[in-house]
N, C-alpha and C positions, 0 to 999 in steps of 0.2 A: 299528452299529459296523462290520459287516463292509462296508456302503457306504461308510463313511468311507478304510476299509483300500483299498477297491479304487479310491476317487477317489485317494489318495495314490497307491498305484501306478502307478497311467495318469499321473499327473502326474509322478513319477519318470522313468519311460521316455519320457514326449515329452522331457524332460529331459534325457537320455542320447542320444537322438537329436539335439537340436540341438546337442550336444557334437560329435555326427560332421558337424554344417556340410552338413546334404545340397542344401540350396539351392543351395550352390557346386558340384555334382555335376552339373551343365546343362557348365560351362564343360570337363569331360570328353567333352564329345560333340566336341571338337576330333578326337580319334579315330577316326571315322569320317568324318571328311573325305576321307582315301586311296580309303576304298572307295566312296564315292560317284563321287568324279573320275578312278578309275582306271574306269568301267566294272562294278564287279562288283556291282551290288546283286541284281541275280540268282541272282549265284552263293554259297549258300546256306553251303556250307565257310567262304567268307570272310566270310559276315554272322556264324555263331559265331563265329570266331577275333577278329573286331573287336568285338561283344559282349563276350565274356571278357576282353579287354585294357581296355575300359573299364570292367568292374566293378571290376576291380582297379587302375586308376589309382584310382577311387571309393574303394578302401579305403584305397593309399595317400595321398591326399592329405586323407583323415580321420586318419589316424594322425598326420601332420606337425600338423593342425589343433590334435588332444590337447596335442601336445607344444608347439605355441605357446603355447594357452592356458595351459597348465601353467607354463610359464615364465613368461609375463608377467602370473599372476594378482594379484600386487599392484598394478602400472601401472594392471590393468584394472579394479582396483576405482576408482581415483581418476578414471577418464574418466566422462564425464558420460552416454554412450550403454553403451559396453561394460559398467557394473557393475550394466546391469540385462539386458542382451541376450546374453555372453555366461554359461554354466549353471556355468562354476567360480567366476568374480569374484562374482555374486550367490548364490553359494551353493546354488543349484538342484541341482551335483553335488559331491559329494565328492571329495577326491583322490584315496583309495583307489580309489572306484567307476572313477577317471579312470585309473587304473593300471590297472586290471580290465580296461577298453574296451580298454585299448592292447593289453595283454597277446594278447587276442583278433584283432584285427586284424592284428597283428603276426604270427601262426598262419596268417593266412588269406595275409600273403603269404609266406610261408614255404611255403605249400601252391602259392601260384603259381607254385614254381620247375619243380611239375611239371608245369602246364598252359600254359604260358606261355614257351617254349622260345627263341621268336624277341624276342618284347617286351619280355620280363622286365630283360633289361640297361637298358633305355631308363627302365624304371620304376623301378630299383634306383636309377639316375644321378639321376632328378629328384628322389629322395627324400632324397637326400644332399646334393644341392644345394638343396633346402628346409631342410633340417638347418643347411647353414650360414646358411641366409637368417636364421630363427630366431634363432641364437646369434651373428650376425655381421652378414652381410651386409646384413642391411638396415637398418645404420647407416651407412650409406654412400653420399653421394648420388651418384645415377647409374646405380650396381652395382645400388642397390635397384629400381627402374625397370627395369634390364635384366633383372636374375634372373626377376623375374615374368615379364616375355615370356618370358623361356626355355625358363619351363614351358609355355605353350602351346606354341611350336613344337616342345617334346621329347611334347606328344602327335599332332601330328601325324605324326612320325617311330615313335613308336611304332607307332603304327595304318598306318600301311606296312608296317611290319617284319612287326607280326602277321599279314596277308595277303599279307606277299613280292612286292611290288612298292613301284616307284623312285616319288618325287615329283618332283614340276616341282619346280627349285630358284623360280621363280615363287611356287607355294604357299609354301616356307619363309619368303622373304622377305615376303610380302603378310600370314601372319599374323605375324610377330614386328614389323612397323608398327602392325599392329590392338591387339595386345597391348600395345605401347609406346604407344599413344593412349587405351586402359582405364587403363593402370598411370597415365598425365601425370595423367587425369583424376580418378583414384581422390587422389592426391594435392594438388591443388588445392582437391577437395572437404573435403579432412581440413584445410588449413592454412585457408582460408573457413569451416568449422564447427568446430572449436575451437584453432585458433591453431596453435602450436610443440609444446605439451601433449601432444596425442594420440599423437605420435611426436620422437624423440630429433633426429631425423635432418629434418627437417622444417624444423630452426629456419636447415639451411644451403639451403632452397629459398625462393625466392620467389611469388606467384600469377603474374607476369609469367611468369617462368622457366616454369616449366612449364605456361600457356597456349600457350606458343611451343617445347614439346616437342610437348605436343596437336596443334596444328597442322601443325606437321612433319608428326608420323606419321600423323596420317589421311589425309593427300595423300598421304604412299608409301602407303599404304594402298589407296587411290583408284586411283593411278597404276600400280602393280605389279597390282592385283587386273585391272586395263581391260585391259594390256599381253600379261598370264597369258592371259586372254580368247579376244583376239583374235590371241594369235601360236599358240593349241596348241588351241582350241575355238571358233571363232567364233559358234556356233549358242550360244554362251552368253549373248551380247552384248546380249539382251534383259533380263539378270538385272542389269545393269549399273547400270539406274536405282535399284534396290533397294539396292543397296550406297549411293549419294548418299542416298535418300532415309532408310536408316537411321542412316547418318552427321549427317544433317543432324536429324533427331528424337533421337537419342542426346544430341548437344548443346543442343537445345529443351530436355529434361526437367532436363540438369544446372543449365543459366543461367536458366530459367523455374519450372520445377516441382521447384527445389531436390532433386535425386537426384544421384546418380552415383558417392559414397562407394562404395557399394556396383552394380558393374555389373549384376550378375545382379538385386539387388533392384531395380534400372531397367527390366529388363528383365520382369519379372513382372506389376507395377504397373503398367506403361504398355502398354494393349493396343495402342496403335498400333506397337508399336516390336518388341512380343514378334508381331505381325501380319506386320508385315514381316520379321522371320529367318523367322519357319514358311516364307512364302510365297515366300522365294529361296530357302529349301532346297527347297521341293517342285519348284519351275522347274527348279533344274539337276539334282536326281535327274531327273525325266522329261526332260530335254532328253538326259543323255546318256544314260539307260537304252533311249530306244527314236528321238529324233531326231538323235543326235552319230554 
């Protein structure tokens, strides 16, 4: 009995945990981008303050996670994937217990007004602009595509803020393309795997249509990330093939090996593709930490 009680429990709390989405807690390390390319991985004050700023995007964009779930728990029980994957539509968690989680996370950023002096507005702003996406926005074709990049380049801006240094308008621009090429992507995958169904908003895009948003944005993407390069760090120019050649496997695993719904779980899964992010972030931290 008392085995049975503790297999239940362990299964409750991984339960509870996939409520908080930590899989999607990779796309928070947008954050530490400032302090990689300003220069300071060295500098030890800035590796905390970019640390603490992304734990706490971490919690806030768990907290948003709650509250979609929460909202769209009956949708998500009729989808074909979501009513077994996400823990409120299959019944894995309670609503209470989901009220619980919130409640608590909700504390911890309440707690980050104290630690969090410079970034904290940045974190406040994207959390509310998740709130609308939620309940609004992302019915909305277009908006809904954009809102998500948003949120990357509001972590990048955060993570400046937290260490108090300027970005290349370069970087703003280069990821809100990369982000606008996830979001094309992520939605061609959803209307290709279950129709207009999966979302409201769906049934006003096409697969054309947003193939040819895809495309757009990974050449800005391309184009701004080459330009960023070589106009402000040329000694980066060696990381350049990396960006192609992850752009170029990013779209192998969507159109071949059927992924891309989900970016980070592409990312996971595909050790070539999760091989190359490691390996152009290690390139340009040592390039500029001791050759730029």
């Amino acid at each position: 009995m008392h085995k049975n009680n503790s297999q239940i429990s362990l299964r409750g709390g991984l339960a509870l945990l996939t409520l908080l989405r930590p899989k999607q807690w990779i796309k928070n390390f947008f954050v530490f981008s400032p302090l990689v390319f300003s220069g300071n991985l060295t500098n030890v004050a800035a590796i905390i303050e970019a640390t603490i700023a992304t734990l706490f995007f971490c919690v806030a964009s768990s907290t948003i996670y709650i509250i979609n779930d929460y909202h769209d728990i009956e949708k998500d029980q009729l989808h074909p994937v979501k009513s077994k994957t996400r823990p409120l539509a299959s019944g894995a968690v309670s609503k209470s217990a989901a009220i619980v989680m919130f409640c608590i996370l909700a504390t911890f950023l309440f707690i980050g007004g104290y630690l969090l002096t410079a970034a904290l507005p940045i974190i406040v702003l994207y959390f509310f602009i998740n709130l609308l996406y939620t309940f609004y926005l992302k019915h909305k074709p277009v908006v809904d595509i954009f809102t998500i990049a948003i949120g990357f380049v509001l972590r990048v801006y955060a993570g400046a803020m937290a260490i108090h240094v300027e970005v290349s308008t370069w970087m703003f621009v280069t990821t809100l393309c990369l982000a606008l090429f996830l979001a094309s992507i992520k939605r061609k995958k959803e209307l290709t795997g279950s129709g207009t169904a999966g979302r409201k908003v769906l049934g006003q895009y096409s697969v054309e249509l947003v193939d040819k948003y895809a495309q757009m944005s990974s050449m800005g993407a391309l184009i701004f990330y080459s330009l960023y390069v070589l106009s402000t760090k040329p000694a980066l120019a060696v990381t350049i093939p990396f960006v192609i050649f992850g752009l170029f496997r990013y779209w192998f695993t969507v159109e071949q090996l059927d992924k891309g719904e989900s970016p980070t779980d592409a990312l996971y899964s595909d050790w070539q593709l999760g091989l190359t992010v490691v390996s152009w972030a290690a390139c340009c931290a040592y390039i500029i930490a001791f050759k730029a």
